[in-house]
C-alpha positions as CSV (number, residue, x, y, z in Angstrom):
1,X,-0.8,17.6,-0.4
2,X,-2.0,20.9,-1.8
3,X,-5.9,21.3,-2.1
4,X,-5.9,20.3,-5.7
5,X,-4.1,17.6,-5.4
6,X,-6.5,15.9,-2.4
7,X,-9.3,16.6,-4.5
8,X,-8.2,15.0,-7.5
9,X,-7.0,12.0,-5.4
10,X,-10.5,11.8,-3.6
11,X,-12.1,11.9,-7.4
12,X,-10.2,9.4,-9.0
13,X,-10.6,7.6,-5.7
14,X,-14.5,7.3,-5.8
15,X,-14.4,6.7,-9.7
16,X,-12.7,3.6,-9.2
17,X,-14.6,2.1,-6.5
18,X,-17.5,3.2,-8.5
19,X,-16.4,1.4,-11.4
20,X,-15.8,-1.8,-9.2
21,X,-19.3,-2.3,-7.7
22,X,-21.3,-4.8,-10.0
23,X,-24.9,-4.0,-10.3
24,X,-26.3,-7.1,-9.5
25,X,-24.5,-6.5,-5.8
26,X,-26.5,-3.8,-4.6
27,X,-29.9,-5.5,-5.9
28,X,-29.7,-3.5,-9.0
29,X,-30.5,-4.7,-12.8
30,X,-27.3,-4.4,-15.0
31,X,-29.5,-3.3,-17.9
32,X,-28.4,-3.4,-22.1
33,X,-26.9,0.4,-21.6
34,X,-24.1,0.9,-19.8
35,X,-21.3,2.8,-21.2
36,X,-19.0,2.4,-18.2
37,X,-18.7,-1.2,-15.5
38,X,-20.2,-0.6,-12.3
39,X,-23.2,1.5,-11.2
40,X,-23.5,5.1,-12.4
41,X,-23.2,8.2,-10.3
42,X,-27.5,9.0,-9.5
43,X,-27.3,4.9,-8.4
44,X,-24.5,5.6,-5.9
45,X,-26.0,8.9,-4.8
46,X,-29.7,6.7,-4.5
47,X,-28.3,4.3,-2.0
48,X,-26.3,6.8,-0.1
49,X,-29.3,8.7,0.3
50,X,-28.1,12.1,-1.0
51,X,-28.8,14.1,-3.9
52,X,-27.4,13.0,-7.9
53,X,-26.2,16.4,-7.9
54,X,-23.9,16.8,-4.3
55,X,-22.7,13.4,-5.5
56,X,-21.4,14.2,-9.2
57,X,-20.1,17.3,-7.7
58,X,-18.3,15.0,-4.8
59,X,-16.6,12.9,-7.4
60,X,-15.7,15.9,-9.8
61,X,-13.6,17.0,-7.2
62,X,-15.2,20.4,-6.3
63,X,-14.5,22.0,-2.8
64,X,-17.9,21.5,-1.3
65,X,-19.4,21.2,2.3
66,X,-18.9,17.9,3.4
67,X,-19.9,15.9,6.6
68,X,-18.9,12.6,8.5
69,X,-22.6,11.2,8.7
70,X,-22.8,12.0,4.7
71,X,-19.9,10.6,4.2
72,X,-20.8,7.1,6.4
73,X,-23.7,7.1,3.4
74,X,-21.4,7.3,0.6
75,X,-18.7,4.9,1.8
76,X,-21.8,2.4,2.7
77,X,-23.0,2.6,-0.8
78,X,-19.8,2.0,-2.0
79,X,-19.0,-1.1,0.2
80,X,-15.9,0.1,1.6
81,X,-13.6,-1.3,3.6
82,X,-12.3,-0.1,6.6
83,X,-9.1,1.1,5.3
84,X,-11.0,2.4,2.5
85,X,-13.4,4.0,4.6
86,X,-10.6,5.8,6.5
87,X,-9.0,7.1,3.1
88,X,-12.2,8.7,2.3
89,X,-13.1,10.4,5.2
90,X,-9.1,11.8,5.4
91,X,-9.3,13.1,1.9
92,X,-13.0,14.6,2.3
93,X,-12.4,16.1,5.5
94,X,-8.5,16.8,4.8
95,X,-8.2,15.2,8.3
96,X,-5.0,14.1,9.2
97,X,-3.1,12.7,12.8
98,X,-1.4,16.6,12.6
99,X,2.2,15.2,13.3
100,X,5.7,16.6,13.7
101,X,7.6,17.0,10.6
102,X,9.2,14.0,9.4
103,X,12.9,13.4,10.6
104,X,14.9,10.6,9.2
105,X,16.9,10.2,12.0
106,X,14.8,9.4,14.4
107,X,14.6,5.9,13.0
108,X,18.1,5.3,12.8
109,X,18.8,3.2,15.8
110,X,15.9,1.0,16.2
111,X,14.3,-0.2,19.4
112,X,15.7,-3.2,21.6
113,X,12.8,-4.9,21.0
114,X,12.6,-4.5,17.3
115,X,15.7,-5.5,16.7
116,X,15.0,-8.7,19.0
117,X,12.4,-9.5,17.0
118,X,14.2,-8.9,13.8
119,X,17.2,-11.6,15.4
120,X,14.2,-13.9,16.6
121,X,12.9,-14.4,13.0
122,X,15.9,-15.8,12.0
123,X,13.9,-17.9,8.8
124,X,10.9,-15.7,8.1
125,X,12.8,-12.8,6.2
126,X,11.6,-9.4,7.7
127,X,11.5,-5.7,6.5
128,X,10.8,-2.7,8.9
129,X,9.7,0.4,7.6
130,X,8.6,4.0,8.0
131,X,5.3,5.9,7.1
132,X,6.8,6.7,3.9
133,X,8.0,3.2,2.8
134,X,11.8,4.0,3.5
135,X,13.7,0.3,5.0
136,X,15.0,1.1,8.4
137,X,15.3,-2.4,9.5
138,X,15.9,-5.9,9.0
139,X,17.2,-9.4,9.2
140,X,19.8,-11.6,7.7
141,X,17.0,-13.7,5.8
142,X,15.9,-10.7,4.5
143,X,19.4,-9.4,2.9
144,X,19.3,-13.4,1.6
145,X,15.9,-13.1,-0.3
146,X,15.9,-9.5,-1.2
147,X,19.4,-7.8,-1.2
148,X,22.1,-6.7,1.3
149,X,19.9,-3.4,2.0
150,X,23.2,-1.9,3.9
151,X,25.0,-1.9,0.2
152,X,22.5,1.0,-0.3
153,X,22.7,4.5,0.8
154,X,20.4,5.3,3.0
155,X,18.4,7.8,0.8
156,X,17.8,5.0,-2.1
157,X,16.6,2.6,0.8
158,X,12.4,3.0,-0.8
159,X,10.6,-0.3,-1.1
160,X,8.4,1.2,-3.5
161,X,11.4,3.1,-5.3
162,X,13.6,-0.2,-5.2
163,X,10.7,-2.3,-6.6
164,X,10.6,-0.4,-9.6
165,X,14.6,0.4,-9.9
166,X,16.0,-3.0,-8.7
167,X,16.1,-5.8,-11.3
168,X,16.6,-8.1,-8.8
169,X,13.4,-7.6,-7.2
170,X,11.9,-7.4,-11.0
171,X,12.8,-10.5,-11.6
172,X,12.5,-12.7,-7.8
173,X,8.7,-12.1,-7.5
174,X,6.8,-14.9,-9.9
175,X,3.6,-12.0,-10.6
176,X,5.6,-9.2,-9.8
177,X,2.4,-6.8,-10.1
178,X,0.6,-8.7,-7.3
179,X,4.4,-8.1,-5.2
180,X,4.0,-4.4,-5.7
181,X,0.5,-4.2,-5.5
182,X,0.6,-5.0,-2.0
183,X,3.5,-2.2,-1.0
184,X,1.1,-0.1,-2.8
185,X,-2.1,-0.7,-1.6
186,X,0.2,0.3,2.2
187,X,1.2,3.5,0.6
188,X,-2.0,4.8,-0.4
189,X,-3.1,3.7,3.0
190,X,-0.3,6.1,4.0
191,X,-1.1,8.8,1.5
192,X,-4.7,9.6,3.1
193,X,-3.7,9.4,6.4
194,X,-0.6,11.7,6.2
195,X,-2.6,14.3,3.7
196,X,-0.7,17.3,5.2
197,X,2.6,15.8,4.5
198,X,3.5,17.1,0.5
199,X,6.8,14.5,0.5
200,X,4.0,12.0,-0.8
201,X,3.0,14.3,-3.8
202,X,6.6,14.5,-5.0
203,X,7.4,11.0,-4.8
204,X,4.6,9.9,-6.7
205,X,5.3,12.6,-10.0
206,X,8.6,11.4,-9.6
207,X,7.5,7.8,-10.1
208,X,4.6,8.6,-12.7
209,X,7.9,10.6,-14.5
210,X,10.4,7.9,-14.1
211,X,8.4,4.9,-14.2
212,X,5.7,4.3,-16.5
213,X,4.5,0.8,-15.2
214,X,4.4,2.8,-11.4
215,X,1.4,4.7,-13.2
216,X,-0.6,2.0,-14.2
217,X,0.0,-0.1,-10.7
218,X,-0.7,3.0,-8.7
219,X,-4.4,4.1,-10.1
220,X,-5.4,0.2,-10.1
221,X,-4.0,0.0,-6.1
222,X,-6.4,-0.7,-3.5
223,X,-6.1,0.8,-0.3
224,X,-5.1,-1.5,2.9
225,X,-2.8,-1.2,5.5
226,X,-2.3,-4.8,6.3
227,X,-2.7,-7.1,3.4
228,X,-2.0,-10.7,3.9
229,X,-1.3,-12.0,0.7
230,X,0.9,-15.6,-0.7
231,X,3.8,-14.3,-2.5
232,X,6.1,-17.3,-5.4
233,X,9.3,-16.2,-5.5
234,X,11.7,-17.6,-7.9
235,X,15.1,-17.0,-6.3
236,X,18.6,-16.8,-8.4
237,X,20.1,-19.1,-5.7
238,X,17.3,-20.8,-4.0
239,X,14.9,-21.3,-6.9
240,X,11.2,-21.7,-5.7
241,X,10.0,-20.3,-2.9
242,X,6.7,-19.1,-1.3
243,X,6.1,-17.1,1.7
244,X,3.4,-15.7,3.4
245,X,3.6,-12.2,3.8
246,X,1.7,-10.4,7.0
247,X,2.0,-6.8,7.5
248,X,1.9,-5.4,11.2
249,X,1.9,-2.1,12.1
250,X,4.5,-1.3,15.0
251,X,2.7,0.7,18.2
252,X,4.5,3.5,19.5
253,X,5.8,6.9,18.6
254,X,7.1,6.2,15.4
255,X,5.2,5.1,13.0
256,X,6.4,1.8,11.9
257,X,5.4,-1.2,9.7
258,X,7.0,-4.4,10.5
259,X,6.5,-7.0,6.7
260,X,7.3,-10.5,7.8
261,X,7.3,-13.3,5.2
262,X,6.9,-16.6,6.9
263,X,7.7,-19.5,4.5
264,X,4.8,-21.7,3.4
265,X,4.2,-24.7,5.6
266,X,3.2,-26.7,2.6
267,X,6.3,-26.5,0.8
268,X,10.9,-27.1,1.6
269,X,10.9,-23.0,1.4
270,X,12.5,-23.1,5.1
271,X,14.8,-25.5,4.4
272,X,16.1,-24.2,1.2
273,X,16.3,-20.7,3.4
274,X,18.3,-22.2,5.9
275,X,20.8,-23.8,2.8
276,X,20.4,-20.6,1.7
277,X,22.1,-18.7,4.4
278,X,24.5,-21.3,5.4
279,X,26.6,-21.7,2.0
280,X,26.8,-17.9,1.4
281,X,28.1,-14.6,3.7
282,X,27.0,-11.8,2.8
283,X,29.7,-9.4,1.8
């Protein structure tokens, strides 16, 4: 992303976390005149230890000298997370893993023991993905649940694009904001660690441009790279189910994210799953 750009990200950033800090948390009175939720900017820069000024001027977005131990400070006061934590620190210090251009191809043919695991989780539908949310894997229970992801062309194959184009997924996920919120909060994790890649830029003006409710989602998305969260789906076919989703990342070269929803234990989700996949073939 271009300088601008990781400025502005890393000042919207800090304004929202900001904003989600309740006064009362940090041993601070709320007080009768507060314009704006959360703490204001001289209470952050109090219990970071650095100066109102450096701080307003941090969270305007200005190009100013920055280090890691100032930075611990800030992210302290602003109870980050650790994912969190690691999206400041790449935005601030424009660090990123300094990797190879991004090919495609390279995930074409996945691993033998990727696709394994894909066959061995016959009943827990199961995405794999790359660093910039494009599906380059998975099962049958998958294509049953979702779609028949090999009906696409390989360039429309975007979980985040298809959750916004797709009707089908519009209409499967019971809260459909907390479905995407989750993807989300995985691509912002993405989008500070890959900071020198500028394909992330584009693809978010293109959804601001194309999808107004992307907008809204995107500057209320948290930032984590594995969020475990209890997804309702209603399905066309199956009706009711709920599933577990857990998000692993994939060691190795490539930089892959395995999603695998594992049907609730407390409900018949496997079973109408199974019925599911034995009455119809996928064409």
């Amino acid at each position: 992303m271009s300088n601008q750009t990781r400025l502005q990200a890393l000042s919207d950033f800090l304004k929202a976390r900001r904003a989600a800090i309740h006064p009362s948390s940090v041993g601070l009175p709320e007080g009768t005149r507060r314009r704006t939720p959360g703490l204001r900017r001289e209470e952050v820069a109090q219990l970071a230890g650095v100066s109102s000024t450096w701080y307003t001027w941090l969270e305007q977005g200005r190009d100013i000298k920055v280090s890691s131990s100032v930075l611990d400070c800030v992210a302290a006061a602003l109870q980050l997370t650790k994912d969190e934590r690691k999206y400041l620190f790449a935005l601030a210090l424009e660090t990123g893993p300094g990797i190879a251009p991004f090919q495609q191809a390279e995930f074409s043919v996945l691993s033998p023991s990727l696709q394994k695991i894909l066959k061995e989780l016959k009943y827990c539908p199961t995405i794999i993905s790359d660093r910039r949310c494009g599906i380059v894997g998975w099962n049958e229970a998958a294509a049953h649940v979702f779609l028949n992801f090999a009906m696409l062309p390989v360039e429309e194959r975007n979980m985040i694009r298809l959750l916004f184009v797709r009707k089908e997924f519009q209409r499967l996920a019971v809260n459909w904001k907390q479905f995407v919120s989750g993807y989300l909060s995985i691509f912002r994790a993405y989008y500070g660690q890959y900071v020198e890649d500028v394909w992330y830029d584009d693809f978010i003006r293109e959804m601001k441009d194309s999808h107004p409710d992307f907008n809204e989602l995107w500057e209320q998305s948290q930032v984590s790279s594995a969020p475990d969260v209890v997804l309702e789906f209603r399905h066309a076919k199956a009706g009711k189910m709920l599933f577990h989703l857990t998000s692993l990342q994939v060691h190795g070269s490539a930089d892959l994210r395995c999603s695998i929803y594992t049907p609730s234990g407390d409900s018949n989700t496997e079973v109408k799953l199974k019925q599911l996949m034995e009455q119809y073939t996928l064409g």
